[in-house]
FIVEX-722353 format. One record per residue: x, y, z of N, C-alpha, C, O in turn. Coordinates in steps of 0.1 Angstrom, whole numbers, plus 5000, padded with zeros to 4 digits. Example, Ala and Ser with C-alpha at 12.3 -4.5 7.8 and 13.67 -1.06 7.14 Angstrom:
% FIVEX-722353
513249435078512349555078513249675078514249675085;512849785071513749895071512950005079513450115080;
END
This chain:
% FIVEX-722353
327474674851327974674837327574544830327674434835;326974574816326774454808328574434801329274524799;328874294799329974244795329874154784328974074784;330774144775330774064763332473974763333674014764;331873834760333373794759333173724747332073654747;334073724734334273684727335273564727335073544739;335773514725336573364724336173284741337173234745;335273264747334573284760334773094759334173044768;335373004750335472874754337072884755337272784762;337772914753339272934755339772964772339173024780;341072894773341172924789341473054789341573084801;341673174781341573324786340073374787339873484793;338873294780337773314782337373274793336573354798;337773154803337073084808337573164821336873174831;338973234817339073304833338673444834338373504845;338673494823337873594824336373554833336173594844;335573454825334173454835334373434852333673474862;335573344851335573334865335773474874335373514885;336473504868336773654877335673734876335273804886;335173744864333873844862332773844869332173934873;332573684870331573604876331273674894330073674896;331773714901332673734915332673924914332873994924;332473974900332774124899331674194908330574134910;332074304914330474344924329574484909328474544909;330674484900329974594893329774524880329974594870;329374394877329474354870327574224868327474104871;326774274865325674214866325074114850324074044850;326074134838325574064831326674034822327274134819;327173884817328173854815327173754799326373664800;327673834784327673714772328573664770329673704774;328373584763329373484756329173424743328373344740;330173484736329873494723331373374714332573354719;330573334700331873254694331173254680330073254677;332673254673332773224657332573104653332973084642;331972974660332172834657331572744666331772624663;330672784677329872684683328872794688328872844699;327772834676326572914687325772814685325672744675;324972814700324072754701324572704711324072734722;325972604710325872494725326072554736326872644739;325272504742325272544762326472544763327272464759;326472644771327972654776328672564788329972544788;327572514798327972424806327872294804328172204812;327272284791327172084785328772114780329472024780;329172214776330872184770331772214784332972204782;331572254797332272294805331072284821330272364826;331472104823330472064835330772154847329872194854;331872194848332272244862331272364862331172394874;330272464850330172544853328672504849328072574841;328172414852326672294859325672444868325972474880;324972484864323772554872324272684876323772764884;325372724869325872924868325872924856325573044854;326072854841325972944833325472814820326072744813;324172814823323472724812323372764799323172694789;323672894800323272984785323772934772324872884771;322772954758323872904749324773024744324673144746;326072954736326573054735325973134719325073084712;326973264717325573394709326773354698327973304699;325873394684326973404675327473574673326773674676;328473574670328773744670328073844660328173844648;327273944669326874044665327174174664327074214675;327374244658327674354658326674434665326974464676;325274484661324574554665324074514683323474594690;324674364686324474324699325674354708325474374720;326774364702327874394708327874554712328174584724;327374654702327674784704326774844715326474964717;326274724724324974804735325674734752325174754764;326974664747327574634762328374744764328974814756;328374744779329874874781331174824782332074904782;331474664781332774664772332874544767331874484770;333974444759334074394753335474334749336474384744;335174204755336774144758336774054745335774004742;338174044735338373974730339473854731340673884730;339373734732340473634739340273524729339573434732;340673534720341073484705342373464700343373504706;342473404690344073354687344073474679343073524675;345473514678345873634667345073614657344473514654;345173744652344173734637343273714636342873684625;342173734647340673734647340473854653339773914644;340673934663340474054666340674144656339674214653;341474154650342174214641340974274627341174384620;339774174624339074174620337474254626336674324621;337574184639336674184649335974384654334974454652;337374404661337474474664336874654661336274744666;337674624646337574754640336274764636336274864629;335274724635333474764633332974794644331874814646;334174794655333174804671334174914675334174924688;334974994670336075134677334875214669334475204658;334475314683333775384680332075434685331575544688;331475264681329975244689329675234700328475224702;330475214710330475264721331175174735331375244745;331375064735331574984746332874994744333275024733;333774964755335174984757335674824753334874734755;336574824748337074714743338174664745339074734740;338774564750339574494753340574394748340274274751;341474394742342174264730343274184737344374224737;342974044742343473994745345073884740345973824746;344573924726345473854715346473974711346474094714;347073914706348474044698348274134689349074224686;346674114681346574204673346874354671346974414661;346874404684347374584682348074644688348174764689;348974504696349974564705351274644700351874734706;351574594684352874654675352474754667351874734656;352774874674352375034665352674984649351975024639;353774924647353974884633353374794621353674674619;352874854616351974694607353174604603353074474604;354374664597355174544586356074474600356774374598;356174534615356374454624355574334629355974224634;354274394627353174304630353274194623353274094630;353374164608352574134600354573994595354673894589;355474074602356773974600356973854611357573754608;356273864625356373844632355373744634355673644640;354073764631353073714633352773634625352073534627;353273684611352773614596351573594598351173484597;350673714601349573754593349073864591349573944598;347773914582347274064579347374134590346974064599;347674254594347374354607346374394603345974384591;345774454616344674544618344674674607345574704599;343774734610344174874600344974984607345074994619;345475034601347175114611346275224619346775264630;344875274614344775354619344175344635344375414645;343275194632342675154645344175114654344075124666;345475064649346675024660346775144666346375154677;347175244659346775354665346375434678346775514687;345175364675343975414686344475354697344575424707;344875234697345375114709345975164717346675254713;345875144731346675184741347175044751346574954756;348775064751349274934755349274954772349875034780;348274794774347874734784348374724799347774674808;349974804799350874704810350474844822350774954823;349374744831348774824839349374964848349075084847;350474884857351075004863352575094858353475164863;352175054845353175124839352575234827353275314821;350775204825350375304815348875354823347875394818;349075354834347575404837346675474833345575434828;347175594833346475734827346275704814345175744810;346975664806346475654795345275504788344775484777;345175424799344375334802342875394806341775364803;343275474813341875504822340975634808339875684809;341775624801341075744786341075654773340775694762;341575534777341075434764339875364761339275304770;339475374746338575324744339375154738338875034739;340375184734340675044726342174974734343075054732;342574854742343174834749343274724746342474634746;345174724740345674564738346574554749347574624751;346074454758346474384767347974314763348174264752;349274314776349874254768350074114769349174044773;351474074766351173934764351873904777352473974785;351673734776351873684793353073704790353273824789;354073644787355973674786356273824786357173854794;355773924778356074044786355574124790355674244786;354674084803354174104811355474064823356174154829;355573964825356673934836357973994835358474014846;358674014823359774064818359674204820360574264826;358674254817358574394816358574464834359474534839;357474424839357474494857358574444861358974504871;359474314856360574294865361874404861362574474868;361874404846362874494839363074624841364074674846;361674724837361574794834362374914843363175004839;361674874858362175024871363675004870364275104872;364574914869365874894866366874954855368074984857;366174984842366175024831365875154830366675214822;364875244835364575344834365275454845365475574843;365575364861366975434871368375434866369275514870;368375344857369575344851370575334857371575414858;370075164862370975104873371674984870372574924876;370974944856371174844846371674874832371274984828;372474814823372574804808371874754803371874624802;370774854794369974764783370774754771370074744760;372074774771372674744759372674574755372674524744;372674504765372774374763372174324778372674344789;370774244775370074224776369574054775368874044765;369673934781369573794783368573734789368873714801;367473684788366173684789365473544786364873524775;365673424797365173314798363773294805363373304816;363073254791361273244796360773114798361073034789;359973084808359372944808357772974811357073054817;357472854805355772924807354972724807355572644800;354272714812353372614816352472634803352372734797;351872464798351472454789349872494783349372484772;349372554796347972604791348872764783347972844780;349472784781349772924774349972914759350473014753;349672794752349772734739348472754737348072784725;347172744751346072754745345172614742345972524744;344272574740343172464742343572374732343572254734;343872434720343972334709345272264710346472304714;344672124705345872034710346672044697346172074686;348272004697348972004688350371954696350571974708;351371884684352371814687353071874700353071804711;353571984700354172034712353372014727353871994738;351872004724351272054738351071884742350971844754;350971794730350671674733351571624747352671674750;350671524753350571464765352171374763353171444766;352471274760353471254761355071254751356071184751;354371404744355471484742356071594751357171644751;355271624756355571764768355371674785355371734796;355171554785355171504799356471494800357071454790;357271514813358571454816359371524804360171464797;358771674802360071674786360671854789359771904795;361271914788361972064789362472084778363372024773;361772194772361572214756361972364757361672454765;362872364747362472484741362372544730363272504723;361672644722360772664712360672824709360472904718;360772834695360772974687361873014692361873134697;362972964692364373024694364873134688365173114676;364973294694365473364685364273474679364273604677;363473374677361773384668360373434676359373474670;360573434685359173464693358473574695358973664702;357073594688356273704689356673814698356573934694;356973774706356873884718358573914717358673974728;359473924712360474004716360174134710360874214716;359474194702359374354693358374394705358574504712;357174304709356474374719357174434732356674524738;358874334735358974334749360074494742359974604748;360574484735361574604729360574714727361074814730;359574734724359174844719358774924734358875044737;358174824741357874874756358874924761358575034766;359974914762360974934766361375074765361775154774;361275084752361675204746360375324751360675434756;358875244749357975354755358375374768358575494771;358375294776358675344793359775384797359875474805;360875334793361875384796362775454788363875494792;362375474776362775574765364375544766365175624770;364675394759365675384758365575244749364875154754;366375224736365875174726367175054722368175084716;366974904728367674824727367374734716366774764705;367774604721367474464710367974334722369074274724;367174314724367074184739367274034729366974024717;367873944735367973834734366773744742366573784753;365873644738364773624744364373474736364173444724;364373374752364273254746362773194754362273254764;362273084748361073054754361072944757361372874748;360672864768360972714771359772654781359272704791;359472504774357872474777358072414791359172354792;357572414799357272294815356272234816355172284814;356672114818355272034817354472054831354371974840;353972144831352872204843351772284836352072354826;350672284841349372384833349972544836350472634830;349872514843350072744846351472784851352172704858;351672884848352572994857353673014844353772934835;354573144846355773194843356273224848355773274859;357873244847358873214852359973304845360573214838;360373404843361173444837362273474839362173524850;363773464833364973534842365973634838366473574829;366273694839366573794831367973844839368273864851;368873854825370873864830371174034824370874084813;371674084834371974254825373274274835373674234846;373874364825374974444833375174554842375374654836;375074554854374874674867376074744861377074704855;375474904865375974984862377474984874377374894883;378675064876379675044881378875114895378275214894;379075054908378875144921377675074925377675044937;376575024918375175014920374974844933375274724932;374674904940374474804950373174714949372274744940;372974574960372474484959371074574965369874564960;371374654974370574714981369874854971368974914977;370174884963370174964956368974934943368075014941;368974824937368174734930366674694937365474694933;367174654949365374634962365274764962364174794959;365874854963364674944968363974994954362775004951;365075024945364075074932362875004928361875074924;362874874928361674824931360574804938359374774934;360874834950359674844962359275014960358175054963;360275114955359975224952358975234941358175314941;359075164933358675194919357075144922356275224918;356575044928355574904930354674964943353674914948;355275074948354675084968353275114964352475054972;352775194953351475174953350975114943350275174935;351274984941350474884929350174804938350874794948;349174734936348474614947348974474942349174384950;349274464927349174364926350974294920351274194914;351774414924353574384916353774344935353274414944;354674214939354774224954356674134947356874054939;357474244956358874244962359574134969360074164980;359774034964360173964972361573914968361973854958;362473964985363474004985364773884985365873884981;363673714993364573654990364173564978363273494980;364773574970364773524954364573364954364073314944;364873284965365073164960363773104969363872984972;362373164974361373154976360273194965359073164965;361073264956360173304948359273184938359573074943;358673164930358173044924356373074916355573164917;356272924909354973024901353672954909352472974905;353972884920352972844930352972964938352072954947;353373074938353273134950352373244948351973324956;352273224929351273344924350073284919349273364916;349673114917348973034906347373094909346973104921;346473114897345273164903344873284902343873324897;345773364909345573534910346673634903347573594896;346273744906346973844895347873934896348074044891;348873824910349973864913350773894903350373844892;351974014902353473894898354373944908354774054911;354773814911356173844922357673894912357973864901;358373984922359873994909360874004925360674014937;361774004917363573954923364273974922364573934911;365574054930366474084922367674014927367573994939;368873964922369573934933370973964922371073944910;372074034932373174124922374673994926375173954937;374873954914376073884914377573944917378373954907;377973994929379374114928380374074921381074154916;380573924920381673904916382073924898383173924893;380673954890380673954874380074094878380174154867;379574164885378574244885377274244876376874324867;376774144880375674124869374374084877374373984884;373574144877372774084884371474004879371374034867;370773944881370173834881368473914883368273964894;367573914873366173944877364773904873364473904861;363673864885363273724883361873764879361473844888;360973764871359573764874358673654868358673604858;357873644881356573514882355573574882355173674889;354673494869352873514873352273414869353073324867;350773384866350173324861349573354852348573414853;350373294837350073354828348873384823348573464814;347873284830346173294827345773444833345273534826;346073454841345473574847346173684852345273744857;347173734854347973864852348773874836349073974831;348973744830349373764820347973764808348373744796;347073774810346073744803344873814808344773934808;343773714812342473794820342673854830341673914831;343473874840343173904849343674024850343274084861;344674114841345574234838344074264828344174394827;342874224821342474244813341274304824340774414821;340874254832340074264841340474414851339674504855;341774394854342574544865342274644852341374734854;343074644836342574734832341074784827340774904825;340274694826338474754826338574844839338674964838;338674764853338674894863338975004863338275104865;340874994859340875124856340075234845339775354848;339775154832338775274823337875304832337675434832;337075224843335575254847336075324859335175334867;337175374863337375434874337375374886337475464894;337175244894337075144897338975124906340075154902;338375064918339875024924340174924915339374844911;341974924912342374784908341874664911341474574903;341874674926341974514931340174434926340074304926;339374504924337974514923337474374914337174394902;337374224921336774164912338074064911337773954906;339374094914340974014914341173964928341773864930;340874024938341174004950340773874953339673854958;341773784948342073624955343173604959344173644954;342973524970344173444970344773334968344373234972;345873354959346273214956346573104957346773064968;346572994943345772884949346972794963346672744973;348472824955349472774961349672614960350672554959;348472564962348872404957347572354947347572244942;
END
């Protein structure tokens, strides 16, 4: 397969190549940008010294429509533009940013505070969350990937929600995420000794991703809440960490919650069950395109407690971006992901 990455200096670019790089069905990898064509790609990124000298392309349309697909890993509001001149000419496409994940424009566009896409192309979009939309992945041409926060929220939530062994009437949802998930560009929050030695939290209330994590909700498990959902910075590069408080249904056991999960996951390669919760952690996924989840049931409030970890670079980002290309191309999941993590 020829491959196109658009935002290809960004760390969702950069792991995209890495994984792609390693693909066995994958023989030609561009790299394209709105703002530095020309520079070598390895004079701005030494580590990648004698594999990828190439300069990078400026974006083409008529060069784009001759790869068989096309990853976009851009800040909101560039795909959005991008995209819609290439649904259609033929290469499968991939959106790494938020642009098409909210079927709603005036949700899009409150949330995001900026122009949506055209409603017809959101539309077209088929949402990303691998083992929860397959089939309809494997018949898409246009795939908004979702986002790293609910991505962990959602495979940990969801099989809980849909057995209806939990209350999504009320719903409590603490997120932490490492500071490469802000993205390359530096700014006060991400700065060095504002976020060293500091536990932040930010968009209180406010955060892009609660309509994404509600709307999923409602598509998979066809049941239509309003989550509470906070977001909080760690001064570490990678991983998430999410934790999530709901009300067990009356009767529902500790043992009852493990299995719906190992039931729900027995054939996903990459969702893994781990049963004692206080091993769980975002070293145990960093690198690869794990996500570990957890459940552990509090008898005494009846409430139980549920955990999900990944690395937001790559199950929350390229590497969920990469499982779904497989599945369009018909391709095993694991095809091109199969690492192990880094752990230290």
């Amino acid at each position: 397969m020829k491959v196109g990455i658009i935002g290809a200096t960004g760390y969702g670019g950069l792991e995209l190549l890495r994984f792609l790089h390693n693909h066995k069905e994958v023989e030609d990898i561009a790299l394209f940008t709105s703002s530095e064509e020309g520079t070598i790609f390895s004079a701005k990124f030494p580590h990648l010294t004698d594999l990828y000298n190439q300069p990078l392309q400026k974006i083409d349309y008529d060069a784009l429509a001759k790869f068989d697909v096309v990853f976009a890993s851009t800040p909101s509001g560039v795909s959005s533009n991008l995209f819609p001149r290439l649904v259609g000419t033929g290469p499968k496409l991939i959106d790494l940013s938020g642009d098409f994940r909210l079927k709603d424009v005036a949700s899009y566009e409150a949330w995001y505070k900026k122009a949506a896409a055209p409603g017809e192309v959101i539309q077209q979009s088929v949402y990303g969350l691998t083992e929860w939309n397959e089939q309809a992945i494997g018949q898409a041409e246009l795939i908004a990937n979702p986002g790293c926060y609910p991505t962990a929220v959602l495979l940990s939530l969801l099989p809980l929600i849909k057995s209806n062994l939990i209350d999504p009437s009320f719903l409590v949802i603490d997120a932490k995420s490492g500071i490469s998930g802000a993205g390359n560009k530096p700014s006060q929050l991400t700065h060095f000794s504002e976020a060293n030695e500091n536990f932040s939290i930010y968009k209180i209330n406010e955060h892009q991703h609660i309509p994404e994590i509600e709307q999923a909700i409602s598509m998979f498990a066809h049941v239509d809440t309003k989550i509470t959902f906070n977001t909080h910075l760690v001064p570490m590069t990678r991983g998430i960490l999410t934790t999530s408080y709901a009300q067990v249904r009356t009767g529902v056991t500790q043992q009852q919650l493990v299995n719906c999960l190992k039931e729900t996951y027995a054939n996903h390669p990459f969702v893994r069950v781990i049963e004692e919760a206080s091993s769980i952690g975002t070293n145990r996924v960093k690198g690869s395109n794990y996500c570990d989840i957890s459940v552990k049931l509090d008898e005494r409030t009846n409430r139980a407690t549920i955990i999900g970890v990944i690395d937001n670079l790559v199950k929350g980002a390229a590497g969920q971006a990469i499982q779904n290309m497989n599945v369009q191309f018909g391709l095993p999941q694991k095809t091109g992901l199969d690492l192990i993590p880094y752990f230290i």
